[in-house]
C-alpha positions in Angstrom: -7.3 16.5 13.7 -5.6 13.3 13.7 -1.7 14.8 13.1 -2.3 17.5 16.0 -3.2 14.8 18.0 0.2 12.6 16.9 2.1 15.8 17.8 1.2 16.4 20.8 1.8 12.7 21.8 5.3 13.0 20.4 5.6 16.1 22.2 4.1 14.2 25.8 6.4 11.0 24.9 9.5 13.1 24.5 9.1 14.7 27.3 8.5 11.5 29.3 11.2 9.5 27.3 13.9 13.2 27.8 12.7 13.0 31.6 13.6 9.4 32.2 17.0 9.5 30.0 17.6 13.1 32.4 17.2 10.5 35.5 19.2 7.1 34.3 22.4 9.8 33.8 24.3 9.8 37.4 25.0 13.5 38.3 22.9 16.4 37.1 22.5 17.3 33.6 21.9 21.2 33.9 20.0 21.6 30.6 16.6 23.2 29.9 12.9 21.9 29.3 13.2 22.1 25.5 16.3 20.4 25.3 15.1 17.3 27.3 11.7 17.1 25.6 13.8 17.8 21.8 16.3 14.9 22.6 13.2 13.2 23.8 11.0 13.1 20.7 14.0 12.8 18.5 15.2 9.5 20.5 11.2 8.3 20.5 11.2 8.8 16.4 14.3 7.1 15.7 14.2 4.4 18.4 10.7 3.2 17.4 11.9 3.0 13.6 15.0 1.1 14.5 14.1 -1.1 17.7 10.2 -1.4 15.8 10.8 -4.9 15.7 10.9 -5.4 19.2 8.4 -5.6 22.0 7.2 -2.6 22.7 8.0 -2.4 26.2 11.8 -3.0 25.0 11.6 -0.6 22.7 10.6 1.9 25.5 13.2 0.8 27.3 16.0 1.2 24.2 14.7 4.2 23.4 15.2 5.9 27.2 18.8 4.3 26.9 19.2 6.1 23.4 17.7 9.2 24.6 20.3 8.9 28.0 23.4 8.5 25.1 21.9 11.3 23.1 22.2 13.6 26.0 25.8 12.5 27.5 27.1 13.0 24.1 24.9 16.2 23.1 26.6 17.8 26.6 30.2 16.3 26.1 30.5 17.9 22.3 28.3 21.3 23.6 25.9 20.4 21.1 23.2 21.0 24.0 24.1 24.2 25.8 23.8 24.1 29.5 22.0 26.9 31.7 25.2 27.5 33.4 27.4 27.9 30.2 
């Protein structure tokens, strides 16, 4: 019971962490649902291992800024396909 619960976090976190990343960018980032909660939960996973040694709040914060990166580039390169093209 206790991993279904940790996924479904991850999944809630990403999605808050994708959402918040989404809103930092200036203009509008025409990608879908999935793509902002994927980049989310990947950015939550790999910013708490890296910026773990921080206060936690700062690692929130580093880990919406890495999230924000992961999407600029991820749209730049057409690694994340937008709903337009």
């Amino acid at each position: 019971m206790g991993i279904i619960l940790s996924i479904i976090g991850n999944l809630i976190l990403g999605a808050i962490v994708g959402g918040l990343a989404r809103v930092a960018l200036p203009g509008a980032q025409d990608i879908g649902l999935p793509q902002t909660i994927g980049v989310g939960v990947l950015a939550g996973l790999i910013g708490g291992a890296v910026f773990s040694w921080f206060w936690i709040p700062i690692t929130f914060v580093l880990t919406v800024i890495l999230a924000a990166v992961a999407i600029k580039v991820g749209i730049d390169k057409g690694i994340l396909k937008t709903q337009n093209g």
